[in-house]
C-alpha positions as CSV (number, residue, x, y, z in Angstrom):
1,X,157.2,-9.6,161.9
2,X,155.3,-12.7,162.1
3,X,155.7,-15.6,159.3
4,X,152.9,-16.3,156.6
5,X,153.3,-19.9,158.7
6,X,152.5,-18.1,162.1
7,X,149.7,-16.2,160.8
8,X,148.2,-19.4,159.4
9,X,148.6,-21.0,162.6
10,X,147.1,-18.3,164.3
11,X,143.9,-18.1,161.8
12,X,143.3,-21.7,162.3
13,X,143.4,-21.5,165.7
14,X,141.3,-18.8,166.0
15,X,138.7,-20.6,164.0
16,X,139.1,-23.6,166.4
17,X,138.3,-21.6,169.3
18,X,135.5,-19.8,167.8
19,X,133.9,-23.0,166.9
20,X,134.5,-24.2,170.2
21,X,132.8,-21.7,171.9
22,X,129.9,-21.6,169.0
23,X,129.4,-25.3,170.1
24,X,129.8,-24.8,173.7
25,X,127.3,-21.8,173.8
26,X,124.8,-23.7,171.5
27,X,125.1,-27.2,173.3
28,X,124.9,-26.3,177.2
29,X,121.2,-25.1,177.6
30,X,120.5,-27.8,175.3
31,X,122.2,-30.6,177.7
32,X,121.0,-29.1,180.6
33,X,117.6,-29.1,179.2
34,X,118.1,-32.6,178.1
35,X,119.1,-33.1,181.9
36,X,115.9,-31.3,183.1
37,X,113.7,-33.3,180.7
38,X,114.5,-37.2,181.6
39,X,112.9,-38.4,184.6
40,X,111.3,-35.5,186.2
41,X,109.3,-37.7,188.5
42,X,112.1,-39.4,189.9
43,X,114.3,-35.8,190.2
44,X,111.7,-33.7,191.1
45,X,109.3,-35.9,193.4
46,X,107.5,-33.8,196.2
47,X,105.6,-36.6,198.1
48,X,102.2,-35.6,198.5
49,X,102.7,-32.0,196.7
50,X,100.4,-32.4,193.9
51,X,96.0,-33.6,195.5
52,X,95.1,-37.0,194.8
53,X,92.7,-36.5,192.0
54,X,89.6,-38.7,194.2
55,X,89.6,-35.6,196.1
56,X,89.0,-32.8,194.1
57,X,86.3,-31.9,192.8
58,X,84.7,-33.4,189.8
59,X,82.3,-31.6,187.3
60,X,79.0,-32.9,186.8
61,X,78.5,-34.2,183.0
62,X,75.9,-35.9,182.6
63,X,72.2,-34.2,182.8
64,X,70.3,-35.8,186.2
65,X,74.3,-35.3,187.9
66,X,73.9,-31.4,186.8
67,X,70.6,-31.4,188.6
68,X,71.4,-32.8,191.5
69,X,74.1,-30.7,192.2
70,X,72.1,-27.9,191.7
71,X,69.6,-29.2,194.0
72,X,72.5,-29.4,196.7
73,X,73.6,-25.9,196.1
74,X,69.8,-24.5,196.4
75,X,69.7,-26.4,199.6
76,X,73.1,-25.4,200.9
77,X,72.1,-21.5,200.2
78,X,68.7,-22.1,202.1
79,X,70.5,-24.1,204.6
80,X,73.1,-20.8,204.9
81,X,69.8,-18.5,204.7
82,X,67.8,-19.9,207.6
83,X,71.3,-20.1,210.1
84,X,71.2,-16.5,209.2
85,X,67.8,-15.3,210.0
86,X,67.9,-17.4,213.1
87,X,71.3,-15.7,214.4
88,X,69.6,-12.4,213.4
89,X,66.5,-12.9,215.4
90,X,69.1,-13.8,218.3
91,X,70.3,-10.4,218.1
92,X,67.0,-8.3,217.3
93,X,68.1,-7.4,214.3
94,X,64.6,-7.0,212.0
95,X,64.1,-7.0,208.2
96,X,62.9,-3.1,208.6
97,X,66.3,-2.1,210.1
98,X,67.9,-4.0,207.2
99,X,66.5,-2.4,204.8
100,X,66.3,1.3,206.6
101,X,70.5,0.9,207.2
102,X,70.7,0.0,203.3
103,X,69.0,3.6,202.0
104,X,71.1,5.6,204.1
């Protein structure tokens, strides 16, 4: 039979080890988020993974820059348009047939 001394050791140490483990399971994901977190740039760096914001596109803000891109869009579609009735008068391909093959 174990001593009231032994079982007093024993409950302390059981305590110790439960607060170990307490402290180890609370203070690894936040290390190895503190880890993750400090100097990402330097850790993580993919040259050239991320566009270099001159060329991407940029949204029009201001009122005449709105219109003007509008302007290059209506031209680009008539642009696309013409290319398309040219290619299909290259083939004999007539508005009539078009529009027949579309109501069947």
């Amino acid at each position: 039979m174990a001593s009231r001394y032994q079982r007093f050791i024993h409950r302390i140490t059981r305590t110790q080890l439960e607060t170990a483990k307490f402290g180890w399971y609370l203070l690894t994901p936040i290390c190895i988020m503190y880890y993750v977190g400090l100097d990402t740039d330097t850790k993580f760096n993919l040259p050239g993974f991320w566009p270099d914001p001159s060329t991407l596109n940029q949204v029009p803000k201001e009122p005449h820059e709105i219109q003007a891109e509008l302007a290059r869009i209506k031209r680009a579609r008539a642009e696309k348009r013409r290319k398309l009735e040219e290619r299909a008068k290259e083939l004999g391909i007539t508005e009539e047939e078009v529009q027949s093959s579309e109501a069947v």
